[in-house]
C-alpha positions in Angstrom: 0.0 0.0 0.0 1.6 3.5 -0.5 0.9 7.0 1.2 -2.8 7.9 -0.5 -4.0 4.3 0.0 -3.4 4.8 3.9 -4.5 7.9 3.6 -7.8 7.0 2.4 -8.0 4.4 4.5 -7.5 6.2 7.4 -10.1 9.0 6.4 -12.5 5.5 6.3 -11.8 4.4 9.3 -12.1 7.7 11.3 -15.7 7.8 9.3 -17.0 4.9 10.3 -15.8 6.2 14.2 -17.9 8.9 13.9 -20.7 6.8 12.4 -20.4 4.7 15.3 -20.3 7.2 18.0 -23.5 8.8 16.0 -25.2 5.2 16.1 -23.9 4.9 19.8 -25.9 8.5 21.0 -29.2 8.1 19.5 -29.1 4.3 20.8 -28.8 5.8 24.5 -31.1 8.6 23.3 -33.7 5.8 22.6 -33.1 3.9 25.7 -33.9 7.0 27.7 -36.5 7.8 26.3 -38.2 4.3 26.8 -36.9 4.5 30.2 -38.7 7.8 31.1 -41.7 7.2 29.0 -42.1 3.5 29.3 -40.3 2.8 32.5 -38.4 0.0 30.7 -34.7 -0.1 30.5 -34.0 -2.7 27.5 -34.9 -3.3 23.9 -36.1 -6.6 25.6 -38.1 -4.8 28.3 -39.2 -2.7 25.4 -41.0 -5.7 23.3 -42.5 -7.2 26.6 -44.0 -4.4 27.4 -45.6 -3.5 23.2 -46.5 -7.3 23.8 -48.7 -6.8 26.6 -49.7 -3.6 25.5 -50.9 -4.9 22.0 -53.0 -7.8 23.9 -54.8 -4.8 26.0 -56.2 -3.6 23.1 -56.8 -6.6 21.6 -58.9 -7.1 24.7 -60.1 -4.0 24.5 -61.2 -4.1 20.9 -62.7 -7.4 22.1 -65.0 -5.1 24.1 -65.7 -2.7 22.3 -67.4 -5.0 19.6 -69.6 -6.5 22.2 -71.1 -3.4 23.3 -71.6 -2.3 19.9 -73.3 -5.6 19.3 -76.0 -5.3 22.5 -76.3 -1.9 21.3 -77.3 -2.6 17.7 -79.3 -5.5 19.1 -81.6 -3.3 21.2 -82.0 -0.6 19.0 
């Protein structure tokens, strides 16, 4: 390799740092906000938590069509 290949190497490299330090901030950006807003502290936590969350409204949905049902069956 001579001079300008290591140069532009280099210039790569220190790139894909900053890309990584980018990537590294918003990913603890994230995780605070699902701390402070979710009150979970993991992308695990995270996808319990839309798991149960998603069966409340199924639930709720659930609900909802039944009571629309008695209501258009007494009207």
């Amino acid at each position: 390799m001579d001079t300008d290949e290591l140069m532009a190497l280099k210039k790569r490299i220190d790139a894909a740092k900053t890309e990584v330090a980018e990537f590294e901030g918003k990913k603890k950006h994230v995780l605070q906000e699902l701390k402070d807003d979710w009150n979970v502290s993991t992308i695990p936590q995270a996808k319990k938590k839309l798991g149960e969350m998603r069966k409340n409204v199924n639930k709720l949905e659930d609900e909802l069509d039944e009571l629309v049902t008695k209501i258009e069956a007494a009207i």
